[in-house]
N, C-alpha and C positions, 0 to 999 in steps of 0.2 A: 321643479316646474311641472306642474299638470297639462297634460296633452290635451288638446281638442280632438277627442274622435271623431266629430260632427261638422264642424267646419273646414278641419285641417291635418287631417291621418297622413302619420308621415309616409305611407306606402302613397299616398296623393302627392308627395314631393317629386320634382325631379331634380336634383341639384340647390338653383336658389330660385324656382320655379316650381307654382302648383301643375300638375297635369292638366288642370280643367282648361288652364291659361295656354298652353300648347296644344289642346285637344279643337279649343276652340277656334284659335287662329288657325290650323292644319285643316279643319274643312270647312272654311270659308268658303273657298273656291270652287268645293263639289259641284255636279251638274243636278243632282236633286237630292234632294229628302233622304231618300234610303240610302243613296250609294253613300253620302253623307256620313252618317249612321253606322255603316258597316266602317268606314275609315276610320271611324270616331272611335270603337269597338275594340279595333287591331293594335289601333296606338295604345292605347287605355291597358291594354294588356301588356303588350309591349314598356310603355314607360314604370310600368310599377311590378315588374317581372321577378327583382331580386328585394323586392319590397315585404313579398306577402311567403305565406308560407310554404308553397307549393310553384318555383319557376316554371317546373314542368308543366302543370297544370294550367297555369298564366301561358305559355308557349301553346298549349295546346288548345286552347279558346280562342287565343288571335288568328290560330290557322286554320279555327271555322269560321270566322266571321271574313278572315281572308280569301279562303275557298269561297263564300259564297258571293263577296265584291267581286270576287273576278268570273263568277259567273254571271253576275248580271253586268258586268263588261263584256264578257261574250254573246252575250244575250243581244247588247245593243251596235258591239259590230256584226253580227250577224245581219241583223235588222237592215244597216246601211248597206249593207250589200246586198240586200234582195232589192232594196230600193232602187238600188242603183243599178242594178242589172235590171231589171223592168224598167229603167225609163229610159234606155238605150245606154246609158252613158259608162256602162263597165267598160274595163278595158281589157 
């Protein structure tokens, strides 16, 4: 049986699931665009880790795209607290 590299590479599987089909429901929910993106990123590395020829290297891409989701989650709890402490209501 001839693979499909282009539609269907098996480092694209997860089980009896494409990646794309968990990549895509996992950031539905995001709160935008980018943080999206970066979530999309993480996973993507993460599900096809022992797929490709390098885990290490798979591990080590997820934990930059990681590092940088959480910093733009630090980024926007930062933000509500300055909001919040300027308009009285910190606690």
């Amino acid at each position: 049986m001839i693979e499909d590299l282009v539609n269907s590479p098996p480092h694209y599987k997860y089980g009896k699931f494409e990646v794309i089909e968990i990549l895509e429901e996992a950031v539905a929910l995001a709160p935008d665009p980018v943080k999206g993106s970066l979530q999309y990123q993480v996973l993507k590395y993460l599900l096809r880790i022992w797929g490709k020829d390098s885990p290490l290297q798979n591990a080590k891409k997820a934990q930059w795209y990681l590092n940088r989701l959480i910093g733009k989650l630090e980024e926007d709890q930062a933000y509500v607290n300055i909001h919040t402490e300027n308009n009285g209501d910190g606690q």
